[in-house]
N, C-alpha and C positions, 0 to 999 in steps of 0.2 A: 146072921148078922143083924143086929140092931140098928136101927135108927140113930140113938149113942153114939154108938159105934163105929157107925160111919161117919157122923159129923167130929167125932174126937180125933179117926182116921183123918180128915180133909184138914180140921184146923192143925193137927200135927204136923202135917206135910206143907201147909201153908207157913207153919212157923218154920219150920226145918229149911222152906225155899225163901222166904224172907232172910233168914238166918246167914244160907249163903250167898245171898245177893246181898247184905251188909258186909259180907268179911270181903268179899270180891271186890267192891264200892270202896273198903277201907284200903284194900291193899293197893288198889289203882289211886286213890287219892294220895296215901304215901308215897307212891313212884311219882307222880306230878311234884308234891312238897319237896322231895329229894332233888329229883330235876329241877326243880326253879330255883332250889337253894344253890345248885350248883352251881347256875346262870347267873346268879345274883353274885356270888362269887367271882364268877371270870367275869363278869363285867365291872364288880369291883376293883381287881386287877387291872382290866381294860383303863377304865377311869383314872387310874392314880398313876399308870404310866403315860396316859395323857395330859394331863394335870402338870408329873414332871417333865416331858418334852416342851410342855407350853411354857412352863415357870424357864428352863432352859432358854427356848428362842428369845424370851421375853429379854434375860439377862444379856442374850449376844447381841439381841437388838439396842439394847440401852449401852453397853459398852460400844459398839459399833459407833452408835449417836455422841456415845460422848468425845470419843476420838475424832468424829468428824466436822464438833464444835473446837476442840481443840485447835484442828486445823482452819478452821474458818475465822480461830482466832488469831491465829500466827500469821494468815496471808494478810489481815487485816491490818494487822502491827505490820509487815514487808511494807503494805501502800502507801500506809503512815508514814514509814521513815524513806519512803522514797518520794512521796511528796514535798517531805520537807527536803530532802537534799535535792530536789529539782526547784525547790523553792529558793534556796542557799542558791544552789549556780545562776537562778534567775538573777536576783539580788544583785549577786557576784559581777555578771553581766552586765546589769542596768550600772553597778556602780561604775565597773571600766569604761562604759560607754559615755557615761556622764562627767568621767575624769578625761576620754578624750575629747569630748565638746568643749571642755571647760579649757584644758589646752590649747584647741583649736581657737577659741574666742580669744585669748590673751595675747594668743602669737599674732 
């Protein structure tokens, strides 16, 4: 064996073990790209059903709110007309009282 020979032998077998350690290299890098595509996937999923549970709460919260202005607006208006009709029987009061002084003074 030649000198040739032997260096043609070594860089052969250097190409040949490079050669499979790039296809090894390639096909572990696809299993990763596959797997992360995956994950990117269910976490897109993940994402968009949380997105719509929040856009949900968001709604039952603002309905919620708005009913409970509603009713903040209705007790309001009850105060309202019960002030004035405590207001009216006050009146009421002062007037009958003022009509029996006004009697009492005449008699």
């Amino acid at each position: 064996m030649t000198l040739k020979y032997v260096e043609s032998l070594s860089t052969f077998a250097f190409n040949f073990n490079l050669r499979r350690y790039n296809g090894t290299m390639q096909e572990r890098l696809l299993a990763q790209i596959e797997a992360l595509e995956r994950d990117k996937h269910e976490l897109g999923e993940v994402c968009r059903e949380k997105d719509a549970a929040a856009q949900r709460s968001l709604r039952e919260f603002e309905d919620a709110l708005g009913a409970k202005d509603l009713e903040v607006a209705g007790l309001r208006q009850n105060l309202e007309d019960m002030a004035q009709q405590f207001s009216d029987m006050l009146k009421e009061t002062l007037d009958k009282m003022n009509d029996r002084l006004g009697e009492g003074v005449q008699a």
